[in-house]
C-alpha positions in Angstrom: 0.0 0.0 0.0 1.5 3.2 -1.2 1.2 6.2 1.2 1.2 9.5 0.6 4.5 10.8 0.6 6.1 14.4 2.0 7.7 17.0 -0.1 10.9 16.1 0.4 10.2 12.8 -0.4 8.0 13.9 -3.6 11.2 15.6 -4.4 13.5 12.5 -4.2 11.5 10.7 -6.6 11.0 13.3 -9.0 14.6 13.9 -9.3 15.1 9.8 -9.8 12.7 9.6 -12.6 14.0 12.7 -14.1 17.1 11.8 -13.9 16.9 8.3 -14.7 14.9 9.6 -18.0 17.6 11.8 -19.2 21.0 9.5 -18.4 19.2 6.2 -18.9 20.7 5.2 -15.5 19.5 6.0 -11.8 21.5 8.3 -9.5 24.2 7.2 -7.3 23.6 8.5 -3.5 26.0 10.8 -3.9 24.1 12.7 -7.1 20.9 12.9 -4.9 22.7 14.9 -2.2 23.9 16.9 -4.8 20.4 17.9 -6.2 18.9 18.1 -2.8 22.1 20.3 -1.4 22.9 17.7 1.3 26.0 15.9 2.2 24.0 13.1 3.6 24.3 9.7 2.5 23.0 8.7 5.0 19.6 10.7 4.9 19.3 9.5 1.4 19.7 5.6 2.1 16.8 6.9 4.9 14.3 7.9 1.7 15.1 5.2 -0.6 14.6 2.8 1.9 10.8 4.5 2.6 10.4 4.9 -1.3 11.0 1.2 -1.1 9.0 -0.2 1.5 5.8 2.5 0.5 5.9 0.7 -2.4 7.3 3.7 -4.8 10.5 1.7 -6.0 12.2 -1.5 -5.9 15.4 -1.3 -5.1 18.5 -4.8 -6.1 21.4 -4.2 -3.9 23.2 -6.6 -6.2 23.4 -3.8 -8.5 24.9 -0.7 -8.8 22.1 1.8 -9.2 19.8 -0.5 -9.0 16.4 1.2 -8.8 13.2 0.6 -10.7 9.9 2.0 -10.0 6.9 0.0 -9.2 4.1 2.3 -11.7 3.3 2.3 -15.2 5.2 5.5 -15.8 7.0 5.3 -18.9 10.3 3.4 -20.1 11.5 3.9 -16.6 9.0 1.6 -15.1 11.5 -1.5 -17.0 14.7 -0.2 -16.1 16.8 -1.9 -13.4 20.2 -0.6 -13.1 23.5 -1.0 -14.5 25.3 -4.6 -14.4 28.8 -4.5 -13.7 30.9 -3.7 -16.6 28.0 -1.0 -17.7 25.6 -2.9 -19.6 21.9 -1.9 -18.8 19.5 -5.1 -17.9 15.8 -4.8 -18.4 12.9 -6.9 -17.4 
């Protein structure tokens, strides 16, 4: 069940599709901090993990950048993430 989420997290989710649209590729941690002006890894992990669990994204820790979200928004919706080595893999 999806719940609504706050700004900030609005914001965090926007920037993933957005960015994930326009590089093919989700953000690394470190280029969400830079959008939202934080330093923060940590606070990032924190909204992934709620993105995640909300039901917003699904999230492979076997991959780098391995985010895909869970609606029927787009091209997005199939991508997973990058593979090691760079290659793209979609479902």
């Amino acid at each position: 069940m999806r719940k609504e989420l706050t700004p900030r997290q609005r914001q965090v989710l926007d920037f993933l599709r957005q960015f994930s649209d326009a590089n093919q590729r989700p953000p690394t941690h470190r280029e969400i901090c830079a959008h939202l002006g934080t330093t923060s890894t940590n606070g990032v992990a924190e909204h992934l993990q709620r993105l995640e669990k909300w039901g917003w994204i699904v999230r492979d820790a076997r991959l780098a950048r391995g985010i895909r979200f869970t609606d029927d928004d787009g091209p997005v919706q199939k991508r997973v993430g990058l593979e090691k080595g760079g290659a793209h893999r979609f479902t």
